[in-house]
N, CA, C and O atoms as a printed pandas DataFrame, in Angstrom:
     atom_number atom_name residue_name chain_id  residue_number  x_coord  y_coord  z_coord
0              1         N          UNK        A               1   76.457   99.534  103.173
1              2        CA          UNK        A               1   76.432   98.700  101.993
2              3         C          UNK        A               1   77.863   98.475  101.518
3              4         O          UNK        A               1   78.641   99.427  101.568
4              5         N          UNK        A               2   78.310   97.188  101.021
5              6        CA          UNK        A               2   79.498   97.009  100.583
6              7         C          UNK        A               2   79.587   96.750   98.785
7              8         O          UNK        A               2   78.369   96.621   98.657
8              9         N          UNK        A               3   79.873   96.660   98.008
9             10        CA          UNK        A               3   80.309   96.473   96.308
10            11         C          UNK        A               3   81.160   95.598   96.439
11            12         O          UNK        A               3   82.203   95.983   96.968
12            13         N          UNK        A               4   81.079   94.010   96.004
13            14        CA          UNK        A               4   82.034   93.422   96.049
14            15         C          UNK        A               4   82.407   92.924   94.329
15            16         O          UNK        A               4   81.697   92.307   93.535
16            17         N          UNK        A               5   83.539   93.371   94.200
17            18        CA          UNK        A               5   83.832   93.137   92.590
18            19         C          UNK        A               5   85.180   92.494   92.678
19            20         O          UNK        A               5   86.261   92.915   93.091
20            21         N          UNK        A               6   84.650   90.894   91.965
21            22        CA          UNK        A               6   85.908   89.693   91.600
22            23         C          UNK        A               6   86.106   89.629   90.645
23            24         O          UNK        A               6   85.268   89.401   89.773
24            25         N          UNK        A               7   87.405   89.826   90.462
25            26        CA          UNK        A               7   88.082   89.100   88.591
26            27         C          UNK        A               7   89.214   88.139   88.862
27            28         O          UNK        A               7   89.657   88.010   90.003
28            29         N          UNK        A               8   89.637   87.538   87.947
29            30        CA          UNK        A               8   90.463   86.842   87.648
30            31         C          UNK        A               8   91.162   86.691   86.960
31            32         O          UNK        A               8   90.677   86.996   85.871
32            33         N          UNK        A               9   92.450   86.267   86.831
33            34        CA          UNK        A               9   93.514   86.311   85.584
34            35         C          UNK        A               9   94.392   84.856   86.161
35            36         O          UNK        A               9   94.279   84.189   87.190
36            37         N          UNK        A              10   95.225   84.758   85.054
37            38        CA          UNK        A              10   95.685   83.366   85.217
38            39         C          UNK        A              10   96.627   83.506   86.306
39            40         O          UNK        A              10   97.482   82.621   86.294
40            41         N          UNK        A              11   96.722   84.275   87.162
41            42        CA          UNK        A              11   98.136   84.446   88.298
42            43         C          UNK        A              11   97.610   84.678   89.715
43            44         O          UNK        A              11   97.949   84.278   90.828
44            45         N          UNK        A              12   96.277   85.791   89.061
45            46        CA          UNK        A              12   95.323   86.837   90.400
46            47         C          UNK        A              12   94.189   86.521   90.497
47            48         O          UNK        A              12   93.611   86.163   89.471
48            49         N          UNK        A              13   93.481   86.542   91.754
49            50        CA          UNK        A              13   92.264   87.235   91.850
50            51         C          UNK        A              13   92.231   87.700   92.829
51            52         O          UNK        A              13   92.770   87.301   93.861
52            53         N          UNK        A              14   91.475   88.790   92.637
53            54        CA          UNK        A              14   91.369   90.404   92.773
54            55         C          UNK        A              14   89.857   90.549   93.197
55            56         O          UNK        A              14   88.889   90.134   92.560
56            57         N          UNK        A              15   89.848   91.176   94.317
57            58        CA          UNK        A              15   88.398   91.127   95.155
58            59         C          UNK        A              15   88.649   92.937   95.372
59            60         O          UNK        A              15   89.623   93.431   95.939
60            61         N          UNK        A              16   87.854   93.466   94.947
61            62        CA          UNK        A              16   87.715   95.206   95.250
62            63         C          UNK        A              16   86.469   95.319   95.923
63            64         O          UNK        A              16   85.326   94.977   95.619
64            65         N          UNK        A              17   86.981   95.898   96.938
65            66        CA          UNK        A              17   85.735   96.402   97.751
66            67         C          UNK        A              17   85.310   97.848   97.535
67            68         O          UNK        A              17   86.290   98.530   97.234
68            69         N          UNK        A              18   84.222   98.517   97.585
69            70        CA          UNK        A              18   83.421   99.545   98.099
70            71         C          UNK        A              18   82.103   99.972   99.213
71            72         O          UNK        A              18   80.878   99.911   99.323
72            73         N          UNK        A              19   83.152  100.367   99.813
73            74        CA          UNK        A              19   81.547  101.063  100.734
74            75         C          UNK        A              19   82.082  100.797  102.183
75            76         O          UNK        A              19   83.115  101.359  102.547
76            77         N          UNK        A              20   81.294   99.820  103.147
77            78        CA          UNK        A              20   81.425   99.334  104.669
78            79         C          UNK        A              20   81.652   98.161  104.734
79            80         O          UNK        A              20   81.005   97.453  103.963
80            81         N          UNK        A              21   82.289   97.734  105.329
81            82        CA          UNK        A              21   82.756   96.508  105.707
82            83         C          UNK        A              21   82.499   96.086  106.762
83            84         O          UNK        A              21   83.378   95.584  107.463
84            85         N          UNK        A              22   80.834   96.208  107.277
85            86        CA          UNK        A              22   80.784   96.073  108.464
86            87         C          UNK        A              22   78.985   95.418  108.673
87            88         O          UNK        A              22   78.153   95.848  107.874
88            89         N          UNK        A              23   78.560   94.467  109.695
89            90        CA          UNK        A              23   77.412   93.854  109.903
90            91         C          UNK        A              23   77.312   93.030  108.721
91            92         O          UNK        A              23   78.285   92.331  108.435
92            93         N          UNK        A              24   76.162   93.005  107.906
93            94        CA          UNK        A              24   76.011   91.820  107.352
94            95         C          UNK        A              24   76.873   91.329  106.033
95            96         O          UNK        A              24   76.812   90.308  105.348
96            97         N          UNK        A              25   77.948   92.856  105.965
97            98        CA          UNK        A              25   78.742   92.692  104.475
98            99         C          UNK        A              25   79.524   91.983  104.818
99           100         O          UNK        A              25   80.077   91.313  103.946
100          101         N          UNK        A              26   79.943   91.797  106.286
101          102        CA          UNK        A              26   80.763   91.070  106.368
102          103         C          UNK        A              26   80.727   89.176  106.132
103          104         O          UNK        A              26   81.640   88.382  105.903
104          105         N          UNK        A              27   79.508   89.019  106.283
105          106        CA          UNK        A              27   79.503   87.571  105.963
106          107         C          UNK        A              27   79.390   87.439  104.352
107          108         O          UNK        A              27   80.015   86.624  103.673
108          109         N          UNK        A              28   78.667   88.193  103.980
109          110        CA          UNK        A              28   78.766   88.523  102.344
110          111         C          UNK        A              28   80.034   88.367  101.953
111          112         O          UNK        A              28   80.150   87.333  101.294
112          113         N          UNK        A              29   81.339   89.137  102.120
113          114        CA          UNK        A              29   82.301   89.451  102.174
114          115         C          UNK        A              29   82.759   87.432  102.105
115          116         O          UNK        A              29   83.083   86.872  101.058
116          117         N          UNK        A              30   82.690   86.971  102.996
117          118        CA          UNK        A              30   83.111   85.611  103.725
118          119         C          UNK        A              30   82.778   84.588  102.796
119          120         O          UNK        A              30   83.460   83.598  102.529
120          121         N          UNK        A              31   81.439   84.978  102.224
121          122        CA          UNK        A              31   80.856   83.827  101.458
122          123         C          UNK        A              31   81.446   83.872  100.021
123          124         O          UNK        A              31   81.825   82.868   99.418
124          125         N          UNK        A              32   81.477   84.851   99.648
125          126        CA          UNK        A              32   82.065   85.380   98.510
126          127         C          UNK        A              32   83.826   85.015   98.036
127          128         O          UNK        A              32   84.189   84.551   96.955
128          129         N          UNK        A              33   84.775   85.421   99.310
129          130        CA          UNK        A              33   86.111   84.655   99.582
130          131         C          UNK        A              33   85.723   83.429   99.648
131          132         O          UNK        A              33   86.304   83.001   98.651
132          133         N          UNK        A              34   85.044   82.333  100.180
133          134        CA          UNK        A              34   85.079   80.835  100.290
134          135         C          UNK        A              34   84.743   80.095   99.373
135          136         O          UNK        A              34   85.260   78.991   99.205
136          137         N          UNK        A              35   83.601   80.694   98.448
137          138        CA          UNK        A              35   83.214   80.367   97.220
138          139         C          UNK        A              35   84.673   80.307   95.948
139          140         O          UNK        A              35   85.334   79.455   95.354
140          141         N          UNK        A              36   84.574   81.906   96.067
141          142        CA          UNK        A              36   86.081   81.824   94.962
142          143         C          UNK        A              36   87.316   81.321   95.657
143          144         O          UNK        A              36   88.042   80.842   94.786
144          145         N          UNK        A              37   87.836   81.225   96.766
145          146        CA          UNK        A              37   89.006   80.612   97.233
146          147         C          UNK        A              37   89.165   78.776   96.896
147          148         O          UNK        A              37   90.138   78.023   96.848
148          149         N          UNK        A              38   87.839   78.600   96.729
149          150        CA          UNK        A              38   87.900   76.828   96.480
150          151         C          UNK        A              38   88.268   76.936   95.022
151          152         O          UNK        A              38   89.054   76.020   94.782
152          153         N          UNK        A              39   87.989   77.820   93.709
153          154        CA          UNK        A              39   88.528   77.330   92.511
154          155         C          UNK        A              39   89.932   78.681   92.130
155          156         O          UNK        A              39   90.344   79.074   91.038
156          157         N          UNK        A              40   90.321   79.060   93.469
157          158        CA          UNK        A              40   91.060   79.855   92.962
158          159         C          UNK        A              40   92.402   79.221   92.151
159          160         O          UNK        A              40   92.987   79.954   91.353
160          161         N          UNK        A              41   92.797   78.057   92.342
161          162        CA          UNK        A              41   94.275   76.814   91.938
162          163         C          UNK        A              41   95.038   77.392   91.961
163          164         O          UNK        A              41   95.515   77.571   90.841
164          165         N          UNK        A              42   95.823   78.182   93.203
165          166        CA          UNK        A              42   96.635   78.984   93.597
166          167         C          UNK        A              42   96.936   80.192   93.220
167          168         O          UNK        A              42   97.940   80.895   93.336
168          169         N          UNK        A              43   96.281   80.275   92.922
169          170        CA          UNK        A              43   96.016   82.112   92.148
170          171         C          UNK        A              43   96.643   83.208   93.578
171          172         O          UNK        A              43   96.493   82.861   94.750
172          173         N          UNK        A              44   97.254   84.376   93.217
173          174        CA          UNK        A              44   97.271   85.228   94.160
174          175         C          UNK        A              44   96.186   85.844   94.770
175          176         O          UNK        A              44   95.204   86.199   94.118
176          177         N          UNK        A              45   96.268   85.971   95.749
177          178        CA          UNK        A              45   94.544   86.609   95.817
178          179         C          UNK        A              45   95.012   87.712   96.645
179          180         O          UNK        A              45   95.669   87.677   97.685
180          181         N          UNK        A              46   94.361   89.099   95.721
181          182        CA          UNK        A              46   94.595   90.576   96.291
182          183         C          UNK        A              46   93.146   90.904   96.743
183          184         O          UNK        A              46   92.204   90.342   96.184
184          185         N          UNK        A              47   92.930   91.873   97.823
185          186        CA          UNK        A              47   91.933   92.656   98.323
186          187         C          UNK        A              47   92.534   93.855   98.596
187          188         O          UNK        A              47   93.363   94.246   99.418
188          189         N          UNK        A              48   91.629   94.552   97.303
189          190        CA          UNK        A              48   91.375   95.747   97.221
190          191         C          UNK        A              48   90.665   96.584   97.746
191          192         O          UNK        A              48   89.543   96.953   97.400
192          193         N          UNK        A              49   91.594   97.074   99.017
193          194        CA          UNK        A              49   90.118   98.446  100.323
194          195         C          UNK        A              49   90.639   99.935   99.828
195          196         O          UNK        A              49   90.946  100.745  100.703
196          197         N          UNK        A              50   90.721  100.233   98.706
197          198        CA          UNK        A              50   90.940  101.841   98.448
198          199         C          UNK        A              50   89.610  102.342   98.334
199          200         O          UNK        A              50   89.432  103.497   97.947
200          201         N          UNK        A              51   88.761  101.674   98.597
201          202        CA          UNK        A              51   86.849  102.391   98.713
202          203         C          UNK        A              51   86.683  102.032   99.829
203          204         O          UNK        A              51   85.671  102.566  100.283
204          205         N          UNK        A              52   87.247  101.274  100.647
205          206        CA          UNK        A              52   86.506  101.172  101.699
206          207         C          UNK        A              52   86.113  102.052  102.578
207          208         O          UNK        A              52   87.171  102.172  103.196
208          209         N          UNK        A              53   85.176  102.954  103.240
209          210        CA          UNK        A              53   85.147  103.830  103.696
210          211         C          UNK        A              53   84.466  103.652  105.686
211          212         O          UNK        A              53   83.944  104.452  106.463
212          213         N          UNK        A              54   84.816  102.359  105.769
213          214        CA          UNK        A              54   84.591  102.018  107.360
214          215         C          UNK        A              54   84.792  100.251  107.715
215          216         O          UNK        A              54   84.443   99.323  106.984
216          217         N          UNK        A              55   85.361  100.178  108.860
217          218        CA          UNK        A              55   85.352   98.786  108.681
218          219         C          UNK        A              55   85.028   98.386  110.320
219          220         O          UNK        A              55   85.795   98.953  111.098
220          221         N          UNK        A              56   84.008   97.497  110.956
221          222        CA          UNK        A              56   84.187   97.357  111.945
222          223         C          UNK        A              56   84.638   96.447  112.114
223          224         O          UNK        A              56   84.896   95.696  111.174
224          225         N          UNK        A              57   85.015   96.031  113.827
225          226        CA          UNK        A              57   85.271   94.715  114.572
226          227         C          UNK        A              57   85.511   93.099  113.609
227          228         O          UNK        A              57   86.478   92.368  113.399
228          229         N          UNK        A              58   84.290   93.090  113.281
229          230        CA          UNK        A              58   84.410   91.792  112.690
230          231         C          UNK        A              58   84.867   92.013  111.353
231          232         O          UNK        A              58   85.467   90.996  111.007
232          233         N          UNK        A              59   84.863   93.079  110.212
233          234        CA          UNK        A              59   85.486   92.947  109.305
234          235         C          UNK        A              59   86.799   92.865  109.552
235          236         O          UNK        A              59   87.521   92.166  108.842
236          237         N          UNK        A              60   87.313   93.635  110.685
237          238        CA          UNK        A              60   88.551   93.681  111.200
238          239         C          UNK        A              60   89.238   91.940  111.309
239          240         O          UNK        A              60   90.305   91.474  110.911
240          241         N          UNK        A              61   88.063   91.318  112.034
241          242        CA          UNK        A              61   88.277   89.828  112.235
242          243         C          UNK        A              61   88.847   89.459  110.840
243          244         O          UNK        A              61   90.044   89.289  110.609
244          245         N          UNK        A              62   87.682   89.341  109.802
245          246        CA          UNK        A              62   87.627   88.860  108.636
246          247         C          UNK        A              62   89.111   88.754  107.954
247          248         O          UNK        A              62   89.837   87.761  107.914
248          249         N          UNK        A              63   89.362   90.124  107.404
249          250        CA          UNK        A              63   90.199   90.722  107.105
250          251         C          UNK        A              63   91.867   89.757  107.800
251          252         O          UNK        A              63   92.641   89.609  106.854
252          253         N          UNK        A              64   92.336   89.279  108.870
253          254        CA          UNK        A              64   92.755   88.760  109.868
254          255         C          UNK        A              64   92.755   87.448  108.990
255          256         O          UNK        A              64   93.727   87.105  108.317
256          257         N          UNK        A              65   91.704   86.829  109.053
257          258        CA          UNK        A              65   91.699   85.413  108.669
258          259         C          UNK        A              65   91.779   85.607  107.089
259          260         O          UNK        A              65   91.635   84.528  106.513
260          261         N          UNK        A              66   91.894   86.262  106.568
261          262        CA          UNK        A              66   92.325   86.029  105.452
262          263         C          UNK        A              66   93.009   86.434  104.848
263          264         O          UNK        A              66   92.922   86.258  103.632
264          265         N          UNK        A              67   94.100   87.229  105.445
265          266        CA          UNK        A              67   95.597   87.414  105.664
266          267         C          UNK        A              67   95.960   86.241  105.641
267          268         O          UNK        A              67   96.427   85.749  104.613
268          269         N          UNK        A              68   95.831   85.617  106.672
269          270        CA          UNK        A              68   96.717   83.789  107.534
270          271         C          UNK        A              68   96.225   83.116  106.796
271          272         O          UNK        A              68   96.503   81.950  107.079
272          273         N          UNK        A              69   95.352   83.219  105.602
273          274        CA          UNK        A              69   94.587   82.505  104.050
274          275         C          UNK        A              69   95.541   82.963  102.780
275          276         O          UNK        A              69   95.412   82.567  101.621
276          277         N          UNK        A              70   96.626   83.983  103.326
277          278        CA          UNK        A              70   97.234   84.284  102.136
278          279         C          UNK        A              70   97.393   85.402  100.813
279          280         O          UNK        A              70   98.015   85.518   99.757
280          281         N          UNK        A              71   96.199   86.258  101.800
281          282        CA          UNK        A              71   95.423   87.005  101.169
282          283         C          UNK        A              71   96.690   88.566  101.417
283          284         O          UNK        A              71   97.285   88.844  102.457
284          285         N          UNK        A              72   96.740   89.150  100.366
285          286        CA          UNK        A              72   97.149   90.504  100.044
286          287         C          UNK        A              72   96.404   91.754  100.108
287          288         O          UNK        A              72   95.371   91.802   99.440
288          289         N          UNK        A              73   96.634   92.452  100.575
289          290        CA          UNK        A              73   96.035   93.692  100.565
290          291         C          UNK        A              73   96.557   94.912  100.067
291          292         O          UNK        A              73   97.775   95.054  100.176
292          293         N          UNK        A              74   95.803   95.956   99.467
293          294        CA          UNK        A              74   96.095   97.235   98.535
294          295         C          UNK        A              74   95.080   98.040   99.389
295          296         O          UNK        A              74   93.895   97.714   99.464
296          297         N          UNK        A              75   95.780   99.450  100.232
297          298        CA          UNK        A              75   94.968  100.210  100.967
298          299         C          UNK        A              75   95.579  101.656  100.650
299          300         O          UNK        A              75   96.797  101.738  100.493
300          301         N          UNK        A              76   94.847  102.700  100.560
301          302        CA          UNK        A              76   95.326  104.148  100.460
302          303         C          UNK        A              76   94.979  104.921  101.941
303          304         O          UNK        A              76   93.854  104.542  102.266
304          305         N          UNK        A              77   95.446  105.726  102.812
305          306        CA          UNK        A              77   94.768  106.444  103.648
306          307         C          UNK        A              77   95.584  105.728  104.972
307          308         O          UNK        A              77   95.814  104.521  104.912
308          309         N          UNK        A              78   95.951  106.403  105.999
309          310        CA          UNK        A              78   96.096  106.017  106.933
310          311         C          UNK        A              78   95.596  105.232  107.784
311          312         O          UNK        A              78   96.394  104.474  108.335
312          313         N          UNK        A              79   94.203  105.148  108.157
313          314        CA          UNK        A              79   93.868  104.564  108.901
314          315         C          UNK        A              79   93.916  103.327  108.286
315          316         O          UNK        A              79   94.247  102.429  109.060
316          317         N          UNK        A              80   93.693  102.982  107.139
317          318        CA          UNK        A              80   93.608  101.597  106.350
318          319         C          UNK        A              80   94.762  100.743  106.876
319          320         O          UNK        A              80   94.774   99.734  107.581
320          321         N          UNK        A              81   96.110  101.757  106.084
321          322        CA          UNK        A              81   97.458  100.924  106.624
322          323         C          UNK        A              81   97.799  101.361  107.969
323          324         O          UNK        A              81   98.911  100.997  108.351
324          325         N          UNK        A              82   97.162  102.001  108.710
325          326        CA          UNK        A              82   96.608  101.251  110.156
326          327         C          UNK        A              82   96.825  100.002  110.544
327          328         O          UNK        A              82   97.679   99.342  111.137
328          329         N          UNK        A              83   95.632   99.856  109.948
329          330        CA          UNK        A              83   94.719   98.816  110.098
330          331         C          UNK        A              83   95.448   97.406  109.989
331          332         O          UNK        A              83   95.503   96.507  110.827
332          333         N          UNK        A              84   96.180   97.499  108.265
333          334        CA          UNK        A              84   96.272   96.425  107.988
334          335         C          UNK        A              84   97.990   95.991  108.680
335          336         O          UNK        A              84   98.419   94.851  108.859
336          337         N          UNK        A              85   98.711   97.302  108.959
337          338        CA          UNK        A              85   99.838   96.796  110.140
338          339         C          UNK        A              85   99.657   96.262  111.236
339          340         O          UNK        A              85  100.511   95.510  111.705
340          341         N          UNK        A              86   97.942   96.674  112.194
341          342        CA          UNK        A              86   98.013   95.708  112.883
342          343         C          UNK        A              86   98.054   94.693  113.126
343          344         O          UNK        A              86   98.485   94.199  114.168
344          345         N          UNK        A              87   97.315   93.806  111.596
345          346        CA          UNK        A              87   96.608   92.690  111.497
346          347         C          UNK        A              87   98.084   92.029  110.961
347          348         O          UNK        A              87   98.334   90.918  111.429
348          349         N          UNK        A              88   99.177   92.662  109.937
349          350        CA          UNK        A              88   99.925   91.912  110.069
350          351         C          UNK        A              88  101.219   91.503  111.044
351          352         O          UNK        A              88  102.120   90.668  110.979
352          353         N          UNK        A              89  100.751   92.726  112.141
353          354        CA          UNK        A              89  101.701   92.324  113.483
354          355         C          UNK        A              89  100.861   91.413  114.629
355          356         O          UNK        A              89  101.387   90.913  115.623
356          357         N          UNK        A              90   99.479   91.316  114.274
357          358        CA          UNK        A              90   98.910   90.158  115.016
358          359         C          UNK        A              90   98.928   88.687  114.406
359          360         O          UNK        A              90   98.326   87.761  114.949
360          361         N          UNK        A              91   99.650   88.548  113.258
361          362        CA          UNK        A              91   99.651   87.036  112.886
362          363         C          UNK        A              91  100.728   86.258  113.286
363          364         O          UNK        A              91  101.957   86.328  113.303
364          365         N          UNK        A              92   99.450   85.153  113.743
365          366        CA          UNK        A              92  100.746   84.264  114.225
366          367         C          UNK        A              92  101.855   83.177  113.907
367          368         O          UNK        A              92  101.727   82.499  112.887
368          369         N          UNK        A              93  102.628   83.044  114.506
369          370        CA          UNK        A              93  104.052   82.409  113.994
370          371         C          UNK        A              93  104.151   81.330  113.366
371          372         O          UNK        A              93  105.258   80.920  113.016
């Protein structure tokens, strides 16, 4: 199960996750970014994985494409910033 919690402020929005990031949260996850990314009017947009407590393959994907969308990330724990060094040494030029 994933917790997806959006706010907004006149600069940010701020997507905090809890739980898995993995099978069907992930399109959840997707629908949720595409929805708010259309009225974001350039807002920063942070994602928050300090709950995240698993992420597979395709969140991995996810996560990826919405980096190269602009997207920021806030992670605690190793494997996280892992994670998210790979994704920002896999983006491309």
């Amino acid at each position: 199960m994933l917790k997806i919690t959006n706010s907004a402020t006149g600069n940010e929005e701020r997507w905090i996750l809890c739980g898995r990031l993995a099978g069907p949260w992930v399109a959840e996850l997707r629908s949720s970014w595409a929805q708010s990314r259309d009225g974001s009017r350039g807002r920063r947009c942070v994602i928050d994985l300090r709950d995240v407590t698993f992420i597979d393959e395709s969140g991995e994907g996810l996560l990826g494409e919405m980096r190269e969308q602009g997207a920021e990330f806030v992670a605690r724990g190793v494997v996280a910033k892992h994670l998210l060094e790979s994704l920002k040494d896999s983006k491309p030029s």
